[in-house]
N, C-alpha and C positions, 0 to 999 in steps of 0.2 A: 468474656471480655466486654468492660463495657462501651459505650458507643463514642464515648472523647478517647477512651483507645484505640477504639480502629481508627477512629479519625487521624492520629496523631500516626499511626504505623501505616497510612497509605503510601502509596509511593509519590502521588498528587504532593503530598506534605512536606515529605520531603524534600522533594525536587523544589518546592518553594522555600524553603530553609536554607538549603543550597545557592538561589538566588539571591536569597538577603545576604548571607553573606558575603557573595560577591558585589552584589548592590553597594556593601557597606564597606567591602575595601575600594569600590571605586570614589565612593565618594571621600573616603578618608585622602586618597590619593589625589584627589579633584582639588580638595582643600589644601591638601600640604603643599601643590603645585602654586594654587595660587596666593596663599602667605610664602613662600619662598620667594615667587618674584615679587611679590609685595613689599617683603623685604630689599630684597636686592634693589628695587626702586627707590625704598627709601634712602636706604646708604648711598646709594651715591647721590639723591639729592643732598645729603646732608654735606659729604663730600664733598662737591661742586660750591655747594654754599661757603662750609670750612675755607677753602681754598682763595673765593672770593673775598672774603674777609681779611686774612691773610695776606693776601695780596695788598689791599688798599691801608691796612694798619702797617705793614712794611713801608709801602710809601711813603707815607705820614711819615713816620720813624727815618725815614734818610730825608723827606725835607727839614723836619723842625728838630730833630732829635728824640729823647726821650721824655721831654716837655712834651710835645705835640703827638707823640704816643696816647701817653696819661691822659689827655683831657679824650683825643678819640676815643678810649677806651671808656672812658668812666661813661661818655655821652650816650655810647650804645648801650653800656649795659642799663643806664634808665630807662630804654626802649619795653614797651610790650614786648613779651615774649621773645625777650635778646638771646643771642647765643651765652654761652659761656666765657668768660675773657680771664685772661690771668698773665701778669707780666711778672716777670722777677729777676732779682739780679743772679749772675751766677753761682752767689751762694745760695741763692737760694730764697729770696728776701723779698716778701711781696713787695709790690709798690704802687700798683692797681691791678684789679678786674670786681666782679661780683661772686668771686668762688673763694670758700673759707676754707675748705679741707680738702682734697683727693686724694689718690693712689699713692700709697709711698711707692716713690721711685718713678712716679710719671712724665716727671721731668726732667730725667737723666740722660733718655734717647730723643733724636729729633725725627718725628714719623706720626701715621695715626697712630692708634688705637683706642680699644675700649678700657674707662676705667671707669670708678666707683667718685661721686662727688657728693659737698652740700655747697647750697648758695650762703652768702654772709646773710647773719644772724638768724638760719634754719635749723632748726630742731629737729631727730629723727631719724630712721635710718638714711645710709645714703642712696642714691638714685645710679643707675648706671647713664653711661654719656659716651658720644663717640668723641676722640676729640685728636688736635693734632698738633707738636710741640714744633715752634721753628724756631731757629737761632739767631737772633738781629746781629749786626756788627756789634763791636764791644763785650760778647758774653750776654748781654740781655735774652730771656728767654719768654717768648711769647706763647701761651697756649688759648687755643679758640677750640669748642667746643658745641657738642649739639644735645640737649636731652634725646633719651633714647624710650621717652614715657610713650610715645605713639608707637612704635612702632611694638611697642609691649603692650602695649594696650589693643592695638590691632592684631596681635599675635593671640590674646586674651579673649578676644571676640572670634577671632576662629574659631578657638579651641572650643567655647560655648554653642557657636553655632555647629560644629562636628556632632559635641555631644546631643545637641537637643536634637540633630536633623540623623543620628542613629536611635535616638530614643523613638521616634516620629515612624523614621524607615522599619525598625523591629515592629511595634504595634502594628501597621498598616500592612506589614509582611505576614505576620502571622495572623492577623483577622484574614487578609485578603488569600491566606495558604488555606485557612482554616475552610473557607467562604465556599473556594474553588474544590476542594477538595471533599469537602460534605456536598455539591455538587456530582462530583464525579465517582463517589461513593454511591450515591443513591442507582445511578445508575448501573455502576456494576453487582450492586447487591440486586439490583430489578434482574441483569442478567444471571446472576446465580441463580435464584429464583426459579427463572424460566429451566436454567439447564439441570436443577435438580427434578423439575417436572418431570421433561424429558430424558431422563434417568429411571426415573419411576416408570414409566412407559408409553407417555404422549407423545409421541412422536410428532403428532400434530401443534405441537407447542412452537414456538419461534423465538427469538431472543428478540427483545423490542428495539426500535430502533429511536431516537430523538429529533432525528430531521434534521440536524445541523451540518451534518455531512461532514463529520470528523472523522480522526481516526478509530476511534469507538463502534462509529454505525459501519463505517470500511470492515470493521473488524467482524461487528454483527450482520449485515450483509452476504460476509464469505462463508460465516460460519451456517447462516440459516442456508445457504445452497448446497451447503457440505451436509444438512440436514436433510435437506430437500431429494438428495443424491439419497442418502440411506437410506429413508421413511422409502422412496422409491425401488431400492435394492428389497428390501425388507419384504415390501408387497409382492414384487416377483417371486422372492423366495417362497411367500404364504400362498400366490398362483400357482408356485407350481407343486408345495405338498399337495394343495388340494387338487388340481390338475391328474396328478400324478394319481392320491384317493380316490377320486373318482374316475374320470376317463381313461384310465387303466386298468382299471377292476374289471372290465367289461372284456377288452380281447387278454387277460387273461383267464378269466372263468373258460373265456370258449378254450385258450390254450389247455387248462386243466380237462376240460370234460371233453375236446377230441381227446386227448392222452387213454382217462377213462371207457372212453367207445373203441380206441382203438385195440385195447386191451380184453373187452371185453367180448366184444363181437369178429374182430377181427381172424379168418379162422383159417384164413393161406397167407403165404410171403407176401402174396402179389399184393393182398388188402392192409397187411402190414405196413409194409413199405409206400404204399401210396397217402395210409394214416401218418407213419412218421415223413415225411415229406412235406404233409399238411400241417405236420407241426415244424417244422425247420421253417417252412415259409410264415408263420404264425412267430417266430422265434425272432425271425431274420427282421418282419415290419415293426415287432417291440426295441430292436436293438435300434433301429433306425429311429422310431420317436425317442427312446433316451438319449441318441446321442443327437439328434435333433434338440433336444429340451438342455443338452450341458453345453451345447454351442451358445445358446440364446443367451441361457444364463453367464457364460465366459465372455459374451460379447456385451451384455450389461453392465457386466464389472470392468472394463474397458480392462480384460486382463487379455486379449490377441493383438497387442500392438507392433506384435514384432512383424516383420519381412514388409515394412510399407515404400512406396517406392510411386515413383512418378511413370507414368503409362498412358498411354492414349487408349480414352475409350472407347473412342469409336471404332477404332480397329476390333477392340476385344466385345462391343455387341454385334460388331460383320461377323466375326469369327462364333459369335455363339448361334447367330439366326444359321451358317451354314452347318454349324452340328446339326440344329434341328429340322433343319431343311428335309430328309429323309422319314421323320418321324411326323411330320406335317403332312408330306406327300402320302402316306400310308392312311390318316383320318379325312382323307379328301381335304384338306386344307394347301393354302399355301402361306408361305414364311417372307416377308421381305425387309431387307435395312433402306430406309433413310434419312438424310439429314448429311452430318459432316465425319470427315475422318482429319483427325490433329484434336482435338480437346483432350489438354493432360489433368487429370486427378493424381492429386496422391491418397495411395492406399494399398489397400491388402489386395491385391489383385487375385487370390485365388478365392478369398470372400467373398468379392463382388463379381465374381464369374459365375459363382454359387447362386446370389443374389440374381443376377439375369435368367441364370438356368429355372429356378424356382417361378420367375415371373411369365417366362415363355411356356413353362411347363403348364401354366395356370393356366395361362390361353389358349392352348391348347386343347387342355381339357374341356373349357368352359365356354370359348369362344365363338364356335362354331351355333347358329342359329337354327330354333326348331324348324323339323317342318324343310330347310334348305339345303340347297346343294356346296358349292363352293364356295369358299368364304377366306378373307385376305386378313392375316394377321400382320402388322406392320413393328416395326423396333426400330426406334431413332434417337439420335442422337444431337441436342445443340447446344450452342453456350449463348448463355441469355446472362448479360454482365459479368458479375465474377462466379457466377452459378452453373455447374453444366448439368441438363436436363437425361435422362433417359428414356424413351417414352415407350410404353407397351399397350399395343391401343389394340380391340378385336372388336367384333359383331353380334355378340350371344348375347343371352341376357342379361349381362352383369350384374348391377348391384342399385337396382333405384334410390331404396333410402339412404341418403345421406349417414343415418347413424349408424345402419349395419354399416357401412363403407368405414368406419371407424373402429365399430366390433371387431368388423373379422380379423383386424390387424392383432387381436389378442393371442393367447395360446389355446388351442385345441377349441375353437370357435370354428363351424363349421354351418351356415345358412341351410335351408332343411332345400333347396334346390339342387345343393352340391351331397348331401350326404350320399348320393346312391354313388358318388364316384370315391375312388380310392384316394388315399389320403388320410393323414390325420389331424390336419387342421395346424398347422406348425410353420407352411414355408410362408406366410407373407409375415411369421411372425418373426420368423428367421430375418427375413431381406427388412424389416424395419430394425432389429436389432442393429445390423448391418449397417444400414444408413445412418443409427444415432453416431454407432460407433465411430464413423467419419465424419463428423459435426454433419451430415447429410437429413435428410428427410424423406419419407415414402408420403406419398398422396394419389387416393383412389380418385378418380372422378367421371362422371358419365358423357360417356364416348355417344350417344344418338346415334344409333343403338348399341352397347355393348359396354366395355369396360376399359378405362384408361389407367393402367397405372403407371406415374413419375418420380423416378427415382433422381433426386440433388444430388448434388455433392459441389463442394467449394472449387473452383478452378485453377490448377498449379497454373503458376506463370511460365512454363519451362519451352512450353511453344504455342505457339499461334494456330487456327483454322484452316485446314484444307479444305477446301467444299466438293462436294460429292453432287451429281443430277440429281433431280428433286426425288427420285425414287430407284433401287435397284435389285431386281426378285433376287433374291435366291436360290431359288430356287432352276435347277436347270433343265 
């Protein structure tokens, strides 16, 4: 197709074509509105005029008779641009005006109307006239008249001005459809362009934007986040084949070659059974990083949106710090909530109970300082604007660099401090899915000494803050 083809089949073009035509029945309407009253202006000046005439030639006519008629009559019609005048008897019989010919039959009724006339000694067609016939006493018949060349003539100069100002309106339509539309072409061909790139496989591509903040860049705008979204889904997916390739090959080999040892050397029940054990528990931590890694990825694709629901959080981090309350007491630690109880989120509350669990679990493991005895893990909860905070703060060594603090939130990212502990490297990856999934956010940051991590999330309007003492163990 060539390039005045597309131009002509855009929608831009059309939709300008569509315009001129209505442009051009308004103004056809603009016009005929204003020669109609133009007209009707006219006529009844002429009207009002007729009548005046009329009047005072009657006069004339019962002062002096039809003597005194004739000379009024003959005198106007020597006038500049006189009306029409025509007196006769009732057969019919000039006797004075300035008119040689009209309408047969115009003088039969007494009333306006329009007929066809010439003036004495014109040559030519006749002209039309409005004019109006009255009856004097005696049968005399007077008819007074008005050319009707102005207002045909005004009617004529419309009709030219309509034409020339749709001649005018069409060109200026069509350059100006043409003008707009090879505009707006250019830039939807730049956005094909981009989206056949990214078709081919740049993900990295964007559909360009103009900066005029129409509906174009609205359009290009939503679409590059909608891109932004996949090219980021995409990458998860390519984390976690390789995730999956690599840091699973490892506790399966060991899965494969206990199997192998236990097979081979294994030479009573007892060693048996204690190998296949060793492999159930080897079986059981692979099922837990898979389904650990199909939550992450479920919760990227914003596909657990169901059972969400308004809840107070602060109840639900009291009620997690006393699950672990027991499990703290056993690693010589202690557990304590505070801040407020009333801050409602909405959400998946059995998500974000996960989410807590995982963060306590972390401090637990990690929290506790070398070298010390007792050590106070804290869990709190406050609403700071329309934001409510969760805070998980301990005393171990945490996390000094800034960018591991960043790392570890990946998949199977495991700082070479923590690897001698169990785990796979999954739950802060988890509780960040977590928090996207609730427009929320995770942030590590250092506690002097240890580790702080703050879980957002947006604050439901559904109740207000109850405040709690500034601190209360857990612990009993």
């Amino acid at each position: 197709m060539t390039a005045l083809g597309k131009l002509f089949r855009t929608t831009v073009f059309k939709l300008s074509l569509v315009y001129l035509v209505i442009f051009a029945i308004g103004a056809g309407l603009l016009l005929g509105r204003i020669g109609f009253t133009a007209r009707l202006f006219i006529d009844e000046n002429i009207s009002e005029t007729i009548s005046s005439e009329i009047t005072g030639l009657s006069e004339a006519y019962e002062r002096g008779g039809v003597r005194t008629l004739v000379d009024s009559v003959e005198r106007r019609s020597r006038r500049p641009g006189s009306s029409l005048y025509l007196v006769t008897t009732f057969a019919g019989e000039v006797i004075a005006g300035n008119v040689s010919e009209i309408s047969a039959g115009a003088l039969n009724e007494p009333g306006e109307s329009e007929i066809s006339y010439r003036r004495a000694g014109e040559e030519g067609p006749p002209h039309p006239a409005f004019a109006r016939v009255f009856i004097l006493n005696g049968g005399f018949r007077l008819l007074v008249g008005r050319d009707l060349g102005e207002r045909e003539a005004l009617r004529g100069v419309l009709l030219r001005t309509l034409e020339t100002s749709l001649i005018w309106l069409t060109v200026v339509g069509v350059l100006g459809g043409a003008f707009v539309a090879a505009r707006v072409l250019r830039r939807v061909d730049a956005m094909n362009d981009s989206a056949r790139t990214i078709m081919l496989g740049d993900l990295t591509r964007r559909l360009p934007l103009a900066g005029s903040g129409d509906e174009l860049d609205r359009l290009a705008i939503n679409l590059n986040v909608m891109l932004d979204r996949i090219a980021e889904l995409m990458t998860g997916l390519r984390e976690v084949s390789d995730n999956i390739a690599h840091d699973l090959k490892t506790p399966l080999t060991r899965l494969r070659n206990g199997a192998e040892e236990a097979l081979r050397r294994s030479s009573s029940d007892e060693n048996r059974r204690a190998a296949l054990e060793k492999i159930i528990s080897e079986s059981d931590e692979m099922i837990r990083t898979f389904d650990a890694l199909l939550m992450i990825a479920r919760l990227e694709a914003g596909s657990l949106t169901d059972g969400m629901s308004d809840f107070d959080i602060g109840k639900e981090t009291r009620d997690m710090v006393e699950l672990f309350e027991p499990s703290a007491e056993e690693r010589g630690m202690s557990l304590a909530f505070e801040g407020d109880l009333g801050p409602m989120i909405h959400g998946n509350r059995e998500l974000i109970a996960r989410s807590l669990s995982n963060l306590i679990d972390n401090a637990l493991k990690y929290g506790k300082p070398l070298g010390s005895g007792h050590s106070t893990i804290t869990a709190g909860v406050k609403k700071v604007g329309e934001i409510v905070e969760i805070i998980i703060a301990d005393h171990g060594s945490g996390i000094p660099d800034p960018g591991d603090r960043l790392h570890v939130l990946e998949r199977f990212v495991r700082l070479s401090a923590s690897r001698s502990a169990a785990g796979s490297g999954l739950g802060l990856s988890l509780v960040n899915a977590v928090a996207k999934l609730h427009k929320g956010s995770l942030r590590l940051e250092d506690n002097e000494p240890g580790l702080r991590a703050i879980l957002s999330f947006p604050a439901s309007q559904t109740a207000g803050v109850r405040a709690l003492p500034a601190m209360i163990p857990a612990t009993t």
